[in-house]
N, C-alpha and C positions, 0 to 999 in steps of 0.2 A: 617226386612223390613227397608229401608231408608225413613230416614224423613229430606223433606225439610218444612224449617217455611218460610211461603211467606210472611206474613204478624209481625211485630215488630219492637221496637221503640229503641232509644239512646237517653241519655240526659234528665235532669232532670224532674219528672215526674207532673203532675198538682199538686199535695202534696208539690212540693218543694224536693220530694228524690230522692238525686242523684245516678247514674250509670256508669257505663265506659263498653267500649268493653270487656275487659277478664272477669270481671262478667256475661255478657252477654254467652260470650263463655261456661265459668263454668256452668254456671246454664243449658243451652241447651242441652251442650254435654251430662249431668248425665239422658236425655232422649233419650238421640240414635240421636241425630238433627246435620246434618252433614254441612249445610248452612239457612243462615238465610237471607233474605231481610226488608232492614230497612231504615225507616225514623226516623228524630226527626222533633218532632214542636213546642220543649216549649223555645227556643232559643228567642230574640228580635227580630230576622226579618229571611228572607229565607236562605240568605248570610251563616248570623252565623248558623242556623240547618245546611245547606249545609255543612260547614266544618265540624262538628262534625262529619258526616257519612264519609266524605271524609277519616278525620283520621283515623277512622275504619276501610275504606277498605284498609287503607295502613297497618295497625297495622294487622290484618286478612286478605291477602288475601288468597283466594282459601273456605274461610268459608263465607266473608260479603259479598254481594248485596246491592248493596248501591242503593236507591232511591232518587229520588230532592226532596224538598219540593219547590213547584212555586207558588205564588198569581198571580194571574193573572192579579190586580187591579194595582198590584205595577211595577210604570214605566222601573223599572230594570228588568223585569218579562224577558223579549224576550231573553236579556245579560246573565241573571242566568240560562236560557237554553241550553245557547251556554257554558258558564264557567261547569256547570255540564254532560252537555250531553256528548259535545266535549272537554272538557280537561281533564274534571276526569272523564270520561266511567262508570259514574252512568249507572244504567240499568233498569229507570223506574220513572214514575213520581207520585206526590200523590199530588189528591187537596181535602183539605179539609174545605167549605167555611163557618163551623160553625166556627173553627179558625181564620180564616184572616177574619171573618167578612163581605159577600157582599150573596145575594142573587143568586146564578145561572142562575136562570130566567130574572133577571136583568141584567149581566155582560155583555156589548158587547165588552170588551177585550178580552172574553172566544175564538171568532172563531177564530182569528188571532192567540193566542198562542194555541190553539191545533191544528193547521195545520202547524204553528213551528216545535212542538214537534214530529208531524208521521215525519215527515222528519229524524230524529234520529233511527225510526224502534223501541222503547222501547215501552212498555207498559203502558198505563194510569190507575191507578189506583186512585176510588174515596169512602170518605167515607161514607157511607149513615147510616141514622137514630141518633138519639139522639136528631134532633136541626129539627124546619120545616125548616131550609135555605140545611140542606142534604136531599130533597126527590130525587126520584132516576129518576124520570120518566122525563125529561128534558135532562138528556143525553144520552136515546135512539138516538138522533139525531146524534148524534157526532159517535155514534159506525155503524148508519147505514150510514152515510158519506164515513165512512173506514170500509167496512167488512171485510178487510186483517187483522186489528190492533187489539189486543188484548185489551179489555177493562175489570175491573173488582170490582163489587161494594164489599170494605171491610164488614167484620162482616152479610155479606146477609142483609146489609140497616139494622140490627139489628130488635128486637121485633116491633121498631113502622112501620117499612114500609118494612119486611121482604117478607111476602106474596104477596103485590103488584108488588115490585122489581121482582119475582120468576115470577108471571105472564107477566110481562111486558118484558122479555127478552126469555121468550119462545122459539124465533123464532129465537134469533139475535143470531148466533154461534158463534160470536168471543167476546162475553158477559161471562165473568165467576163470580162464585162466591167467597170469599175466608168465613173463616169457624168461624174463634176468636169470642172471646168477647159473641156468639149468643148461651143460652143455650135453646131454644126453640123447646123441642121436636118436635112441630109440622110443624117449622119453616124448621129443618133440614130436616127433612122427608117430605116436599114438596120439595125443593131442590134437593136432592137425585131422588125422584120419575117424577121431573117437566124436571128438566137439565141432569140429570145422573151426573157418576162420572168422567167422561171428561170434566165438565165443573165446577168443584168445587176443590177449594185450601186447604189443608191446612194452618190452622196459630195460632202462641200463643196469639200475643197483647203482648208479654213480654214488660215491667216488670208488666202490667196491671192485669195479668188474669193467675189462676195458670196453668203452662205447662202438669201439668198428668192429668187435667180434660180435659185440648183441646185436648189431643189425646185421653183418653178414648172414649170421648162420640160419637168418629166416630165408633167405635167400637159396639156399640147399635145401629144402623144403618139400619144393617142388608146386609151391603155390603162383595160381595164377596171377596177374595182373591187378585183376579186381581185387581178386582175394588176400595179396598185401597188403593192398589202402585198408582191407577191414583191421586188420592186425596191429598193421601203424599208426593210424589214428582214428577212422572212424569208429569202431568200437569204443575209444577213448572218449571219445566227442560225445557221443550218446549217453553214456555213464553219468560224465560232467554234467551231460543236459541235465537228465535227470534230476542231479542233484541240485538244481538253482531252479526249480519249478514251483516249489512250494515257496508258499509266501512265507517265510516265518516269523515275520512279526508278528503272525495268528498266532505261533502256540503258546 
């Protein structure tokens, strides 16, 4: 079965230990992982993660999906969407505001650069749980805005706001989940049971989180056949399409 990793990281990790793309590639591939989608965010500012993944996808194409890292807070925010989106065809954006430090709830930079970013047609991706500044229930707003745009909370909001996340996107179809980092039996199998497997990602967290337990524990599941390929990469696929449909040299 092909496996795409929707979710994993470049550049040096909160430890301090470093990585490069072809260790990335090495490590993936010895699991059957035929592309990967990736941010980094341990860099000093957006700019510099931005070009690491940059050089990745030049270094890999046809394996890396490259992601933006964007703050929304920082004045260059609008410019770093226009340099990632439009010149190097990243294919998706990640905010994550335990990182760059601001509240969600708080940010009113957040509506202007996410009505930026739908202009590009890529996917938003936000990370929830670890921090109370990532709870998930605040960007319901933004996904029922655009119910065309794919939106999708990393690690399922993780153990502390796993279950609420699940409940609270119920309804909103263009909501997915992605799968890393979250070993909470009970977490998965509301997900599974809440969303189905159309509406959930695979991903490793590499270099975080080891690669044979994040695709095992789909596998305990109790998901059919079919319903793997959506989790493994079809869903993956679809997103990515998405996200390279718009021409953007129009905007």
């Amino acid at each position: 079965m092909r496996r795409y990793d929707f979710h994993s990281h470049l550049g040096k990790t909160r430890s301090g230990d470093a990585n490069n793309a072809q260790q990335m590639l090495d490590d993936l591939k010895k699991f059957g992982i035929e592309k990967v989608g990736i941010v980094s965010l341990s860099a000093n500012s957006m700019q510099e993660n931005n070009d690491i993944i940059y050089d990745a996808m030049k270094a890999l194409p046809g394996f890396v999906e490259g992601y933006a890292d964007i703050d929304p807070k920082d004045p260059q925010a609008h410019e770093e969407i226009d340099r990632t989106l439009g010149e190097m065809k990243m294919n998706g954006v990640k905010f994550m505001s335990w990182k760059h430090g601001y509240n969600v709830e708080n940010c009113p930079q957040l509506d202007d650069v996410i009505d930026h970013i739908v202009k590009y047609g890529v996917h938003i991706q936000i990370h929830g749980g670890a921090s109370p500044l990532c709870t998930p229930i605040v960007w319901l707003k933004y996904a029922k805005k655009y119910p065309n745009h794919p939106f999708v909370f990393t690690h399922i909001c993780g153990r502390e706001f796993g279950s609420t996340c699940i409940e609270a996107i119920k309804n909103i179809e263009n909501f997915y989940v992605e799968t890393s980092a979250n070993m909470e039996v009970d977490i998965l199998l509301q997900a599974k049971e809440v969303l189905g497997s159309k509406r959930m990602l695979f991903g490793t967290d590499w270099p975080y989180k080891p690669t044979n337990i994040e695709i095992e524990k789909l596998y305990h599941l109790g998901f059919t056949e079919e319903e793997l390929e959506d989790v493994f990469y079809k869903n993956a696929e679809r997103i990515w399409q998405y996200g390279k449909i718009k021409d953007r040299q129009n905007l």
